[in-house]
mmCIF file of the C-alpha atoms, coordinates in Angstrom:
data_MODEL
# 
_entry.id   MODEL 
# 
loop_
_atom_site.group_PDB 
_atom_site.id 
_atom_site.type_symbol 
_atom_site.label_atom_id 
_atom_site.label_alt_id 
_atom_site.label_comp_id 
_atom_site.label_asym_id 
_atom_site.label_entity_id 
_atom_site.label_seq_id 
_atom_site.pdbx_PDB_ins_code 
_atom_site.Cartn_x 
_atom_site.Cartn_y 
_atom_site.Cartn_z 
_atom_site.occupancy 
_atom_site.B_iso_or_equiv 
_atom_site.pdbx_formal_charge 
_atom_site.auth_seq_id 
_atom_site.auth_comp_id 
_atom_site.auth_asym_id 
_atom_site.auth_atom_id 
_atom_site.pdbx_PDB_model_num 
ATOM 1  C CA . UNK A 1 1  ? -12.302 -139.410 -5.152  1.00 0.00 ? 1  UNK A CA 1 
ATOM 2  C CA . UNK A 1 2  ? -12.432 -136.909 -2.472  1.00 0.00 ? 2  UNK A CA 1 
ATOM 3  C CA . UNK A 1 3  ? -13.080 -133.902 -4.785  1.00 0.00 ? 3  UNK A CA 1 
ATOM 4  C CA . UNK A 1 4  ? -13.516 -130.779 -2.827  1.00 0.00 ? 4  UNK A CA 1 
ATOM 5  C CA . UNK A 1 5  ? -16.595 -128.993 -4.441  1.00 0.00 ? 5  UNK A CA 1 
ATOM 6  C CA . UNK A 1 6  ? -16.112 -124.979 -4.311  1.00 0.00 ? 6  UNK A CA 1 
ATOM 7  C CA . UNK A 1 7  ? -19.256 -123.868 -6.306  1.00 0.00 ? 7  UNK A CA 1 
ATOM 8  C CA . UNK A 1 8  ? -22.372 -125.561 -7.915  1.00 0.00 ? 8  UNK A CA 1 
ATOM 9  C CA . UNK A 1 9  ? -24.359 -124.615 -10.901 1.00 0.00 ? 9  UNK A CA 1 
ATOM 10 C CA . UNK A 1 10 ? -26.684 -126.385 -13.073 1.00 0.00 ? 10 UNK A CA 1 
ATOM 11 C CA . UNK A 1 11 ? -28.166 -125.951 -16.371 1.00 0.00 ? 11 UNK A CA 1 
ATOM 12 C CA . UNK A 1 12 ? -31.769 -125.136 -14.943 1.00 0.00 ? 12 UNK A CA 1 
ATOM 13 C CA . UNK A 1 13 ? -30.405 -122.387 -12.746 1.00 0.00 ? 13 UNK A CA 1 
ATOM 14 C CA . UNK A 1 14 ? -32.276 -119.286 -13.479 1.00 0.00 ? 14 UNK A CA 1 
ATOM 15 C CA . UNK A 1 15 ? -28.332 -117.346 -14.375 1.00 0.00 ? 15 UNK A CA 1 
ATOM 16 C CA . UNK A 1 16 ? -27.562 -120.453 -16.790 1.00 0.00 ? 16 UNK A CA 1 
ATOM 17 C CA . UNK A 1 17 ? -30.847 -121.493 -18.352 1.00 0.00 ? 17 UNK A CA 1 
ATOM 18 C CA . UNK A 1 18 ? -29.006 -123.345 -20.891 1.00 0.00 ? 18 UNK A CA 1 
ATOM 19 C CA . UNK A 1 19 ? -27.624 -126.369 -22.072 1.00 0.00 ? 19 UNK A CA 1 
ATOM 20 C CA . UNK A 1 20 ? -24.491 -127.662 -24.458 1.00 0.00 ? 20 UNK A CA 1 
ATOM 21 C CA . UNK A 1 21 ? -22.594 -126.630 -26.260 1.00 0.00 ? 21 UNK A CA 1 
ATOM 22 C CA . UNK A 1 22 ? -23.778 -123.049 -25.249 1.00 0.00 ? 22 UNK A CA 1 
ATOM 23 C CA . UNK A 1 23 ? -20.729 -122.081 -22.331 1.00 0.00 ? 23 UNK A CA 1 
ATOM 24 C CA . UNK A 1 24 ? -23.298 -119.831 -20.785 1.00 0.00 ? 24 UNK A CA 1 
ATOM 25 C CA . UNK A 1 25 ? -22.409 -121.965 -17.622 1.00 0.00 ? 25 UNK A CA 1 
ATOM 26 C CA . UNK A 1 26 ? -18.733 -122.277 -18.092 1.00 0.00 ? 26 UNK A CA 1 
ATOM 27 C CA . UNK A 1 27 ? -18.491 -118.481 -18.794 1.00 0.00 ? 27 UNK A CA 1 
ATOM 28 C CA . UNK A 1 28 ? -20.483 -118.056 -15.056 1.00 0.00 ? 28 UNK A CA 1 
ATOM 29 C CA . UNK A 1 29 ? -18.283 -120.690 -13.552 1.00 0.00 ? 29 UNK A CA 1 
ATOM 30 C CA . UNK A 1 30 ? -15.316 -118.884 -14.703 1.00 0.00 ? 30 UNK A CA 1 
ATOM 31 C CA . UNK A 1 31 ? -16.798 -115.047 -13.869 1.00 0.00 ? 31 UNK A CA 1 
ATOM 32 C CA . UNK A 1 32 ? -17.537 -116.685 -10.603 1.00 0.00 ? 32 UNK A CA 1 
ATOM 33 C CA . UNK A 1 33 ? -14.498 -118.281 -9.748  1.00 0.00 ? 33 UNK A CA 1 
ATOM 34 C CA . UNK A 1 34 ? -12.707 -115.409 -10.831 1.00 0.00 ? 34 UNK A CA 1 
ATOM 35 C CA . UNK A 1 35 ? -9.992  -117.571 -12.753 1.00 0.00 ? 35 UNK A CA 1 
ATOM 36 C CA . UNK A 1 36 ? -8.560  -117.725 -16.593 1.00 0.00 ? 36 UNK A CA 1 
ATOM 37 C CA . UNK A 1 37 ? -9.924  -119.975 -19.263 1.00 0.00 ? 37 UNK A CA 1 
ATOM 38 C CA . UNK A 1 38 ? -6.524  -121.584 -19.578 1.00 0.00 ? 38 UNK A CA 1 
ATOM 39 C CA . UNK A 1 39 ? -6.575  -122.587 -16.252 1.00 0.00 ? 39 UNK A CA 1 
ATOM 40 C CA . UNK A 1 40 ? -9.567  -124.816 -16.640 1.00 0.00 ? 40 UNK A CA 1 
ATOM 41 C CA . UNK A 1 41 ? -9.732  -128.257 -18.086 1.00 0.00 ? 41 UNK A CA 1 
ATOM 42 C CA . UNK A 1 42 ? -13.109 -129.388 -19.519 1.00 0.00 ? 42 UNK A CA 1 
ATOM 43 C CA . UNK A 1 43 ? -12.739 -133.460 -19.811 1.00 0.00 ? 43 UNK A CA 1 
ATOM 44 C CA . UNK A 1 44 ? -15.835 -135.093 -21.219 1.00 0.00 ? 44 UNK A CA 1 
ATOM 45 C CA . UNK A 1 45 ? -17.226 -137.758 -23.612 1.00 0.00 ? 45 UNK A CA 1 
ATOM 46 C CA . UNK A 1 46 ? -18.460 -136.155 -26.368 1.00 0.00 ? 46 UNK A CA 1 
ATOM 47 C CA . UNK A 1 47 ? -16.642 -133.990 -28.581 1.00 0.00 ? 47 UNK A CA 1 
ATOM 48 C CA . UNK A 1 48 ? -19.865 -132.641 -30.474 1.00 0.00 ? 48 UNK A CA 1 
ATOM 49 C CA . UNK A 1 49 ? -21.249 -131.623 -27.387 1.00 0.00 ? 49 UNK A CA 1 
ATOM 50 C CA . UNK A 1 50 ? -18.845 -131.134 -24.452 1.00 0.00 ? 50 UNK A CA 1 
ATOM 51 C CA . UNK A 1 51 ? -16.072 -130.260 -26.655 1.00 0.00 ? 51 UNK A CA 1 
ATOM 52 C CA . UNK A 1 52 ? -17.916 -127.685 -28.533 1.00 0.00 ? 52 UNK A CA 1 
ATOM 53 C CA . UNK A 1 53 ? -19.000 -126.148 -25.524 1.00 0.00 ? 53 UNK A CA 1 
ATOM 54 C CA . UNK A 1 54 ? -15.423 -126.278 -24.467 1.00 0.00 ? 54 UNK A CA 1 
ATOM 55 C CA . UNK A 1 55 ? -14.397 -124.162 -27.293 1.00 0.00 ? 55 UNK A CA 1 
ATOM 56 C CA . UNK A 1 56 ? -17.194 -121.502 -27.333 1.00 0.00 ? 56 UNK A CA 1 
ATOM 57 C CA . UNK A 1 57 ? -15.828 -120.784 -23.924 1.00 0.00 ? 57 UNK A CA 1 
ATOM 58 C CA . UNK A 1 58 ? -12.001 -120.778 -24.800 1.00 0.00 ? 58 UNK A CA 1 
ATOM 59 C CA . UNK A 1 59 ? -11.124 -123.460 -23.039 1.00 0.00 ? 59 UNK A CA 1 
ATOM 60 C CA . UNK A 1 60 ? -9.056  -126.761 -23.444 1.00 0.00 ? 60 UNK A CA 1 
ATOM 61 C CA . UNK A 1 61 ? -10.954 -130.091 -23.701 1.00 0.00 ? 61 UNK A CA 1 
ATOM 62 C CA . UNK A 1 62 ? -9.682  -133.615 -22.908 1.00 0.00 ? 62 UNK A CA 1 
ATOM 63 C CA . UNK A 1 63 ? -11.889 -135.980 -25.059 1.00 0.00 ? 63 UNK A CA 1 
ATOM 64 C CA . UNK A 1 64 ? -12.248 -139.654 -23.043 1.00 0.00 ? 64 UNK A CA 1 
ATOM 65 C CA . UNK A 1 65 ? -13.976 -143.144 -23.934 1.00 0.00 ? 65 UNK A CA 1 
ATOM 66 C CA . UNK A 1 66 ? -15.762 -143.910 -21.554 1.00 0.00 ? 66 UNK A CA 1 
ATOM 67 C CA . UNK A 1 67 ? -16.240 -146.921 -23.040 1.00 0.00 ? 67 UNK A CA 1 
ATOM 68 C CA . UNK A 1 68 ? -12.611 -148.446 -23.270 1.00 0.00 ? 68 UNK A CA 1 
ATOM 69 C CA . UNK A 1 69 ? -11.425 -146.840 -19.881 1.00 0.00 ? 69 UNK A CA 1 
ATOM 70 C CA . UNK A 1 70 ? -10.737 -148.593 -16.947 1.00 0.00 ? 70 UNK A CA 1 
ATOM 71 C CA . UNK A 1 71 ? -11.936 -147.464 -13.333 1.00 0.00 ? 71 UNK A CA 1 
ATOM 72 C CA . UNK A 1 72 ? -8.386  -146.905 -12.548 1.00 0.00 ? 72 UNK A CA 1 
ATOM 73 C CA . UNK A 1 73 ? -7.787  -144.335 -15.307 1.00 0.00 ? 73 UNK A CA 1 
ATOM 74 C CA . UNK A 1 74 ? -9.865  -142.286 -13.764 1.00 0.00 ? 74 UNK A CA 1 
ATOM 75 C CA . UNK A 1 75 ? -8.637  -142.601 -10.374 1.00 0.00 ? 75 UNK A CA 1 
ATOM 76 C CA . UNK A 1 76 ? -4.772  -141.878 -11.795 1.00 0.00 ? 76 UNK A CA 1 
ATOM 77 C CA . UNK A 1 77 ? -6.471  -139.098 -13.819 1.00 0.00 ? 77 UNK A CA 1 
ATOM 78 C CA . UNK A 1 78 ? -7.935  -137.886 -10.697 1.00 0.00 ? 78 UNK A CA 1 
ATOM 79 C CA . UNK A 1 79 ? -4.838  -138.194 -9.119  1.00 0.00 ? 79 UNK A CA 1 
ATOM 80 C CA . UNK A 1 80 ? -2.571  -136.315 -11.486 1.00 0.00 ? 80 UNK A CA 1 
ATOM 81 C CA . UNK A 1 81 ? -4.898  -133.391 -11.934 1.00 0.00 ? 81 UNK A CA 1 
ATOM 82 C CA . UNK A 1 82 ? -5.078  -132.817 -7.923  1.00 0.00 ? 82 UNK A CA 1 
ATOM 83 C CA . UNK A 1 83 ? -1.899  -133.005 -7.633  1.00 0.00 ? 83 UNK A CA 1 
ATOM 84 C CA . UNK A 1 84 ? -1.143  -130.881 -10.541 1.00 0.00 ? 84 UNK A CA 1 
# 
């Protein structure tokens, strides 16, 4: 996909020490990053979890099924939102 990777944070990290759908690491990402809420886009798979997390942090969520997409969505997806 060729996704350049600026910054990278995990759950275990001793600043994060959390998991979803608490946006402690969403809220770093974003502190860190230095960039608005609106600007993000949180796409995941599960709206209980990822999208929950999504909107304790204030940001937009695209919901996807993973099961009924094809490789190639994600590649136009991929696409779109680079070139976006």
């Amino acid at each position: 996909m060729n996704i350049v990777v600026d910054l990278i944070v995990s759950s275990t990290d001793t600043y994060v020490n959390a998991l979803k759908p608490i946006p402690i690491g969403l809220n770093y990402i974003i502190t860190k990053l230095k960039i608005k809420n609106s600007n993000c886009l949180f796409i995941g798979d599960r709206k209980e979890l990822d999208g929950e997390c999504a909107a304790r942090a204030s940001i937009p969520f695209f919901l996807i099924n993973k099961n009924n997409t094809s490789e190639q969505y994600y590649i136009m997806l991929s696409d779109q939102l680079r070139n976006h």
